[in-house]
C-alpha positions, 0 to 999 in steps of 0.5 A: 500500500502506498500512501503520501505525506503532505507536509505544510507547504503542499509538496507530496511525497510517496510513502510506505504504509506507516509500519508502526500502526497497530494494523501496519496497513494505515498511516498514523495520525500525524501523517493522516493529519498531515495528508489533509494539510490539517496539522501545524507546520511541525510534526509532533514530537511524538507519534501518537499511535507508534507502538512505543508511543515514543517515536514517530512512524516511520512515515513520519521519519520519512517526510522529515528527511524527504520534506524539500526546503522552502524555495529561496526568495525570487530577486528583482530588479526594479527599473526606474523611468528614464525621461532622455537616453543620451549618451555615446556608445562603443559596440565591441566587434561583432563575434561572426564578423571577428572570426571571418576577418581573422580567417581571411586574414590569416590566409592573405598575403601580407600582414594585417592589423586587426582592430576592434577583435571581440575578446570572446571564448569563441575568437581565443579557441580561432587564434589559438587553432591558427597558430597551430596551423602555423600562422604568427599572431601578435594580440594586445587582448586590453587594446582589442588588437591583433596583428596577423601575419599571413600564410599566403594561402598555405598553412605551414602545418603539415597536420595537426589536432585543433580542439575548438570547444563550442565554436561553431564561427571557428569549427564549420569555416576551418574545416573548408580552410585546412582543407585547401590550405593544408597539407596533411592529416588534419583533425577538428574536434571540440567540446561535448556539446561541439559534438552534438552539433551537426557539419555533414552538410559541410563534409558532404559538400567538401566530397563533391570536391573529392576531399578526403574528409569525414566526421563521426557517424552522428554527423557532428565533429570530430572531423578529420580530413587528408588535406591535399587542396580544392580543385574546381568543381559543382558543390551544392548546399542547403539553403535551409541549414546554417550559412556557417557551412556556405561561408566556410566554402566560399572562404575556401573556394579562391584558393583552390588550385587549377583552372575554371570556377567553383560552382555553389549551387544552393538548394531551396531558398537561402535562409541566412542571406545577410550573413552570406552577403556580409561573407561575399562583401568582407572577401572582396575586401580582402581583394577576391571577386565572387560572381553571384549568377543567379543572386544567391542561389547560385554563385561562381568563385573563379579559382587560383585567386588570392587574398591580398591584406588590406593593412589594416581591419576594423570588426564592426560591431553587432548592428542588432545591439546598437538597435536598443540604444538607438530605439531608446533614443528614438523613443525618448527624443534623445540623441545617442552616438553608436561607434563602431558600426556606420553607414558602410557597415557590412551588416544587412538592414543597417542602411542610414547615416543618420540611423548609424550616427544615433541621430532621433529621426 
């Protein structure tokens, strides 16, 4: 038989038969008492049908030691009313953009200074792969500052283990990169959580180009691959699964080697497509062409091209943070300066000068 001690509060817990009663078959008072919420908030010290009538039942016993704790007081926070935002703010770089400039970077010719890096777990684990590969890093981390010496599109590593812990903006545009800059055997792995995350999208794509290269039958990481550069080729890819996929091979595909193109073909409508227009916009910066032959849907990399360092790189900040400060001041008649992110951002739907600028309309 099973019965259940409610204690004060209202919690339930499931119990034996009280096996101190003189039936062994029933609850004893205290417990009953406390089943219909009727007793005080204290057992009695004193279980009145035990048998030894000097110790609670052990039903009793039991809903003491299970009784859960009261739960613990809810903080708050109370905001005040602001009459005027006003003010300048200065947005750290935007973390998908701090990984492809360092990606490009790394695979130019020349040496590029970096500035606005976002100081992120997901940027150190990038940096840390790169020198790994080979690339030499300067960083100044309090000056939000690093200083990339190209590889000129060739990893010196000739293989190497990259754990990348959680890093998606690092895992998915690396995997294309070694595959086309390195020359070796190559693994990419990361933390628990990395290896739920799925790349056969990517693995596949790398296939049409006849990589070697696979992940584990889940289809997430670790990805290992027999690095030996792209030659041009049709790919095609999702267009309803992550843009991190279609940036890692767009990255990749100029540094292929022979003659002709790389054709990506998208299959479905693109979901991601200002992150592939802000890839295709921070690569022609970096002095490559993409052909988009049917917007993009289709697009066409001419191979054998390089990337060139343009000296110096600002990481923009995230447009999407700067929208709140900028709503505030809108909405209180306030004017507010956002820096870091302006009128020639890389960032889709960040359009106006004067939106840029903070200005009230």
């Amino acid at each position: 038989m099973t019965s259940y001690c409610v204690l004060h509060w209202g919690s339930s817990f499931a119990r034996p038969a009280c096996h101190s009663s003189p039936r062994k078959t029933l609850l004893c008072r205290g417990c009953l008492n406390f089943r219909s919420a009727t007793a005080s908030a204290v057992v009695p010290a004193k279980c009145p049908t035990a048998a030894t009538k000097a110790r609670r039942c052990c039903a009793c016993v039991q809903a003491i030691a299970g009784a859960a704790p009261a739960p613990p007081a809810v903080e708050q926070l109370t905001l005040q009313p602001i009459k005027r935002i006003e003010g300048h703010v200065r947005l750290p770089g935007s973390k998908s953009l701090s990984n492809r400039v360092l990606l490009l970077a790394a695979l130019a010719e020349g040496t590029t200074t970096i500035n606005n890096l976002l100081d992120s777990q997901d940027v150190q684990y990038m940096i840390e792969a790169l020198g790994v590969l080979g690339v030499k890093l300067e960083q100044d981390r309090p000056a939000r500052k690093l200083v990339v010496h190209g590889c000129s599109g060739r990893f010196t590593s000739k293989g190497a283990e990259l754990f990348l812990g959680n890093a998606g903006t690092a895992m998915r545009p690396l995997t294309a990169a070694v595959a086309v800059a390195g020359r070796g055997k190559f693994v990419l792995d990361g933390s628990a959580r990395m290896r739920e995350r799925p790349i056969q999208d990517l693995i596949e794509g790398l296939q049409q180009l006849d990589v070697q290269v696979k992940c584990s039958s889940t289809g997430c990481p670790p990805v290992e691959l027999q690095a030996e550069g792209l030659r041009p080729g049709q790919v095609t890819l999702r267009g309803d699964v992550s843009s991190q996929y279609l940036t890692g091979m767009l990255m990749a595909a100029p540094l292929a080697e022979g003659s002709g193109a790389i054709d990506v073909h998208i299959q479905g409508e693109l979901v991601s497509k200002p992150y592939v227009d802000m890839t295709i916009r921070l690569m022609e910066r970096f002095g490559v062409q993409v052909e988009r032959v049917d917007g993009l849907q289709h697009l066409r990399i001419p191979v054998g091209q390089r990337y060139l360092s343009p000296g110096e790189a600002f990481v923009e900040g995230d447009a999407s943070s700067a929208s709140y400060f900028l709503a505030g001041a809108t909405i209180t008649g306030g004017t507010v300066t956002v820096e870091g992110c302006g009128s020639q951002s890389l960032q889709g739907g960040w359009a106006s000068k004067g939106a840029a600028e903070g200005h009230r309309p």
